[in-house]
N, C-alpha and C positions, 0 to 999 in steps of 0.2 A: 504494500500500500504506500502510495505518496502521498503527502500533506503538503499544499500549501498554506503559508500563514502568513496572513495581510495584519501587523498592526497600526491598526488607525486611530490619528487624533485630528479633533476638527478644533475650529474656532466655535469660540464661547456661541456669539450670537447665532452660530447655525448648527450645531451639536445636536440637537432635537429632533428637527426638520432631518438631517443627515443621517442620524440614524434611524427613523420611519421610511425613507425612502432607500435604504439599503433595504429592509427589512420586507418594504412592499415592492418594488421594483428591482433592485438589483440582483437579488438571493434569489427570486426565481425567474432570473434570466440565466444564472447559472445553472441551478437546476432543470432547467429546460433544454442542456447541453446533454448531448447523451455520453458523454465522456466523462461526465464526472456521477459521482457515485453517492456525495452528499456535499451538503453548504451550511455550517454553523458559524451566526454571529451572534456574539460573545463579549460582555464587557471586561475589561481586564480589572478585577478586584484586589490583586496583589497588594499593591502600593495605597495604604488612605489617601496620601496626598493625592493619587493621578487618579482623576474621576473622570475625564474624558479620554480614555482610551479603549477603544474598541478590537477586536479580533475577529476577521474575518477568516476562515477556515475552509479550506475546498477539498476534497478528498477526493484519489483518483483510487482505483482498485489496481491497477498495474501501470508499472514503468510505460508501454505501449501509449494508453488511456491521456495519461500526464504530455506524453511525448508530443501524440496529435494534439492536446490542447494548447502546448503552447506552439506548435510551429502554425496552428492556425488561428485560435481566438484569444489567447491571451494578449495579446499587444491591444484589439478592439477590446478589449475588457477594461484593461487599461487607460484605456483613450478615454473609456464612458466615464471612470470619474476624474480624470481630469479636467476633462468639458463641465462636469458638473459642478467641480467643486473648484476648481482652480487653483487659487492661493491662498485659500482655508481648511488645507488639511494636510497633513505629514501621515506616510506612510513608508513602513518597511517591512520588507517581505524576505522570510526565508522559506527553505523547502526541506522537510523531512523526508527521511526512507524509514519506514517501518522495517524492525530488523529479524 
């Protein structure tokens, strides 16, 4: 199994709004990929202080699944929240192997 892991943080005034439309819009556009196997978003509760940080989670079932997704719709996936959100949000993304 592969993981991807999107952590995100918005700006104050749009946090709200951004995470509703992750939640109705985004999440099942990815799940609507038949490459991917599941999508959990997820707030990161670790830290008290960091209250706006978000985890977006994608899960591929095999290296294969992962591979076509990003040689074909990861970069458009991409694109979508930057068009959306612009210069009010940080995000970094790494990639697990299940072992």
């Amino acid at each position: 199994m592969i993981l991807i892991n999107h952590t995100l943080s918005f700006a104050t005034d749009i946090e709200q709004e951004s995470v509703q439309w992750l939640q109705a819009t985004y999440k099942p556009l990815l799940e609507a990929c038949p490459l991917v196997s599941e999508v959990l978003l997820c707030r990161l509760t670790s830290d008290a202080e960091v209250q706006d940080t978000y985890v977006l989670q994608i899960r591929f079932l095999n290296t294969e699944n992962h591979t076509d997704f990003h040689k074909k719709h990861e970069h458009d996936f991409m694109c979508v929240l930057h068009a959306k959100f612009q210069n009010n949000f940080g995000i970094f993304t790494s990639k697990l192997e299940h072992l």
